[in-house]
C-alpha positions in Angstrom: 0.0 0.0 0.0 1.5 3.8 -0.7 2.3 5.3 2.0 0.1 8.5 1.9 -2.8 5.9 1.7 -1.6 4.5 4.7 -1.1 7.3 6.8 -4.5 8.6 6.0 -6.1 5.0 6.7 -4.7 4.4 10.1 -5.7 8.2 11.1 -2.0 9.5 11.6 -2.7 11.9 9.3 -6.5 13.6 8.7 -6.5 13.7 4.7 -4.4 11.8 1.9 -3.8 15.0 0.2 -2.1 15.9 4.1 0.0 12.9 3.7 1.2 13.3 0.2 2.4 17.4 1.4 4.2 15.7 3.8 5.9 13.0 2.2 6.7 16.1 -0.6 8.2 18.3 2.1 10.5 15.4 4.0 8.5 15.6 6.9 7.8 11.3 6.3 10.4 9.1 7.0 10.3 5.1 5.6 12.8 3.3 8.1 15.1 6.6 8.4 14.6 7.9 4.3 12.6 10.3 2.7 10.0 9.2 0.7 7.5 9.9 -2.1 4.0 9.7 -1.3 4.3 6.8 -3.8 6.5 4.7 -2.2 5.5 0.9 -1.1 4.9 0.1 2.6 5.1 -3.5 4.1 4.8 -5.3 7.4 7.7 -4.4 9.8 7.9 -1.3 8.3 9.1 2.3 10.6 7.7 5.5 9.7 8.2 9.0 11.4 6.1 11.6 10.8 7.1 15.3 12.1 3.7 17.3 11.8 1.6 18.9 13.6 4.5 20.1 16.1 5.0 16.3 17.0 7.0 13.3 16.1 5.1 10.5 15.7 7.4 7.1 15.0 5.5 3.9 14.8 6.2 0.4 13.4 4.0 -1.3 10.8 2.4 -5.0 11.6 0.1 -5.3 9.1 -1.3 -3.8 6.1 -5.3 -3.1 6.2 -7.1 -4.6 3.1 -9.3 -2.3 3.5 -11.0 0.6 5.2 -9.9 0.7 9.5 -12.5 1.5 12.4 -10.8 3.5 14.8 -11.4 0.7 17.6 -9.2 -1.5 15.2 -6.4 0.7 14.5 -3.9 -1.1 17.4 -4.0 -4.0 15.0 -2.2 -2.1 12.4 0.7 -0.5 13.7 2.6 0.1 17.6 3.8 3.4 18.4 7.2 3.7 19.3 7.5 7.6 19.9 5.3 10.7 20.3 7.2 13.7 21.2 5.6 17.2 21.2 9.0 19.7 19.2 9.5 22.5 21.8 
């Protein structure tokens, strides 16, 4: 799955279009590189995302199929870091 389709599915982000601004700017990381919006994301994955005046690094253990209910989201990835920038 791309990555901006991702972070918009599992609600790191609020809006693809968000996610694909990020991943254009450098702010998304795909296990410590900058990446396209386009790039491929996989199980075991690492992402950080600097946004919103936090780092959010998390760890990928599965890929949805499909759309994500919010009360199923811990299924898809664990956080590793949330750090509000000061």
């Amino acid at each position: 799955m791309r990555i901006d389709v991702l972070l918009d599915k599992l609600c790191i982000v609020k809006h693809r279009s968000i996610a694909k601004k990020a991943c254009d700017k450098g702010l998304v990381l795909l296990n410590g590189s900058e990446v396209k919006p386009s790039k491929k994301v996989h199980a075991g994955d690492n992402i950080k995302v600097t946004l919103y005046g936090f780092i959010l690094e998390c760890e990928i253990t599965e890929i949805p199929k499909g759309n994500v209910g919010k009360s199923e989201l811990q299924n898809y990835y664990k956080l590793l870091v949330k750090n509000q920038i000061t």
